[in-house]
ZASE-660081 format. One line per 8 residues: number of its first residue (from 1); their letters; for each residue x, y, z of N, C-alpha, C, CB. Coordinates in pm, whole numbers. Glycine has a CB too. Example, Ala and Ser with C-alpha at 12.3 -4.5 7.8 and 13.67 -1.06 7.14 Angstrom:
<recs>
1 = AS = 1319,-569,780,1230,-450,780,1320,-330,780,1131,-447,905 | 1285,-225,708,1367,-106,714,1290,3,787,1408,-60,572
</recs>
This chain:
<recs>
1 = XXXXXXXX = 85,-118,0,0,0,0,90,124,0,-97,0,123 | 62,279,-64,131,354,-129,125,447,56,56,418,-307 | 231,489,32,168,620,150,59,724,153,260,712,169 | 81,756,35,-59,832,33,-173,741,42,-81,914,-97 | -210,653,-3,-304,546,28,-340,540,141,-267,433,3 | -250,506,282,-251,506,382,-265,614,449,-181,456,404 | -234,683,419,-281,887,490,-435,879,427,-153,1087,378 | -512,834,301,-593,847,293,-722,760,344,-569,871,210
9 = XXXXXXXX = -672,659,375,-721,560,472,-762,595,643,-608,460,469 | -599,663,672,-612,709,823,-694,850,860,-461,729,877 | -737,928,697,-789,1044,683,-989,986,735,-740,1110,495 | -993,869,653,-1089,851,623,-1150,775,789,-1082,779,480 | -1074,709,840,-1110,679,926,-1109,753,1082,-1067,590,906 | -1058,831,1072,-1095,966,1135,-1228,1011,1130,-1023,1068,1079 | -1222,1038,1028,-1381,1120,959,-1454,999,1012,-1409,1154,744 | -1470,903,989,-1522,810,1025,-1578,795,1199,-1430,725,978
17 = XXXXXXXX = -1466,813,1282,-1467,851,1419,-1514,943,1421,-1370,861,1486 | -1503,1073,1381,-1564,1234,1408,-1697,1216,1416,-1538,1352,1288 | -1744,1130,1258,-1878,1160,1235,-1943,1104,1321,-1927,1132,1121 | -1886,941,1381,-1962,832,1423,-1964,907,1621,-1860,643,1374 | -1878,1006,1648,-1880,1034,1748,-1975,1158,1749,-1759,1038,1789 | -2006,1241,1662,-2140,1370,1658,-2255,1257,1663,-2155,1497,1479 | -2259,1166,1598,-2392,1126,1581,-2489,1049,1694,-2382,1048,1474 | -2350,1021,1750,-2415,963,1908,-2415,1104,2031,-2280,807,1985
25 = XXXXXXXX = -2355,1185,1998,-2385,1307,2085,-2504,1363,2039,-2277,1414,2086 | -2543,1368,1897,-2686,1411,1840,-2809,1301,1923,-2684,1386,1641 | -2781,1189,1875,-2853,1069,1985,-2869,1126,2118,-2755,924,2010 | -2779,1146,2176,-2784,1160,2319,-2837,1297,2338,-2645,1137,2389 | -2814,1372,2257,-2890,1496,2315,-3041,1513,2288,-2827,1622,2261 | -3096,1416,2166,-3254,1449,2103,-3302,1326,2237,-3299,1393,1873 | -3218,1263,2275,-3275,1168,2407,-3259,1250,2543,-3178,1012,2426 | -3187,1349,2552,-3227,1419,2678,-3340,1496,2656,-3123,1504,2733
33 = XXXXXXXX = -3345,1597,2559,-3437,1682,2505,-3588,1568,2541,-3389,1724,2318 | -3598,1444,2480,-3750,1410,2493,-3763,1324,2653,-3805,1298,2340 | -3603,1318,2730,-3665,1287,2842,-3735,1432,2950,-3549,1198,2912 | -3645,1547,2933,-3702,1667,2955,-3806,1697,2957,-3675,1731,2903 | -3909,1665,2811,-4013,1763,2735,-4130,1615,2808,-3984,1803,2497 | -4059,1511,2834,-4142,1352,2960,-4169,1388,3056,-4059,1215,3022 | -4096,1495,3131,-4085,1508,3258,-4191,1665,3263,-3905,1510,3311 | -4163,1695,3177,-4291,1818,3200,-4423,1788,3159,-4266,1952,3118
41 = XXXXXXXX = -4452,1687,3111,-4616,1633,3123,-4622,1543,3101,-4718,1673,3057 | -4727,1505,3185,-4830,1376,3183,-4800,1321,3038,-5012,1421,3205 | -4840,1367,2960,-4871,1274,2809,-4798,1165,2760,-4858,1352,2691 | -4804,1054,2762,-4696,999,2732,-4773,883,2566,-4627,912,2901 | -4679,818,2499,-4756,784,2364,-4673,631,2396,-4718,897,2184 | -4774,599,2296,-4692,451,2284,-4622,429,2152,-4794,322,2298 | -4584,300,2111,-4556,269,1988,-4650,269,1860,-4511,163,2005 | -4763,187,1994,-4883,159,1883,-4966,285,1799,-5002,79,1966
49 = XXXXXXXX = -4965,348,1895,-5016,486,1880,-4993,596,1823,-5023,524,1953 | -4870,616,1827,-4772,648,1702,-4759,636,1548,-4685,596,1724 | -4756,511,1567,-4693,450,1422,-4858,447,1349,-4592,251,1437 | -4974,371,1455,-5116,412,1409,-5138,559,1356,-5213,393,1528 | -5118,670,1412,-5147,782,1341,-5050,796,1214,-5139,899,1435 | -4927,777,1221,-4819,791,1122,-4933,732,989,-4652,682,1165 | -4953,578,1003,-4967,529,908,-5112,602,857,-4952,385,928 | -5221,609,956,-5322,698,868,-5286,813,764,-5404,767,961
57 = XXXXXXXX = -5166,925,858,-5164,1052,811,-5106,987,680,-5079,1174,900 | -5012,914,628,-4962,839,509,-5077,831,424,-4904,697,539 | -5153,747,446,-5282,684,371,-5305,776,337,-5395,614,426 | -5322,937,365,-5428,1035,378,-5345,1084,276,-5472,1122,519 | -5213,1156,311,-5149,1226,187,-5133,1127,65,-4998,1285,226 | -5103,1001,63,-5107,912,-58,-5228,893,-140,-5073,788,-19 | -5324,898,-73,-5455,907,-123,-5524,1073,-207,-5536,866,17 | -5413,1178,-140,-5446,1311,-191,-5366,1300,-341,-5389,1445,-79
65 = XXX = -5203,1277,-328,-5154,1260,-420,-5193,1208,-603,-5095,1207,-355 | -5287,1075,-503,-5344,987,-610,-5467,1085,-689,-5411,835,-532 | -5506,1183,-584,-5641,1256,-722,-5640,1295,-807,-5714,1344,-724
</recs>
């Protein structure tokens, strides 16, 4: 393997670390943020309940699309 090859390898895997390390601080912070926004009310949702409205509101715009 050429040296530059290898600088571009050790470049890449850096970036690799950088990114893979923002993305779990992004994780961790949109998971404090919704344990926060938990702790200030009652409301809490489920899975089912969720993904049930998701999939209506879907149906609804797919069905507008289709007119």
């Amino acid at each position: 393997m050429s040296h530059n090859r290898k600088a571009a390898d050790d470049f890449a895997d850096i970036s690799r670390s950088e990114h893979s390390k923002q993305f779990e601080n992004d994780i961790y912070f949109k998971l404090k943020e919704a344990e926060l926004e938990a702790n200030s009310t009652g409301k809490r949702y489920t899975h089912k309940g969720v993904f049930t409205e998701l999939r209506a509101r879907l149906v609804e715009m797919m069905d507008k699309n289709n007119e």
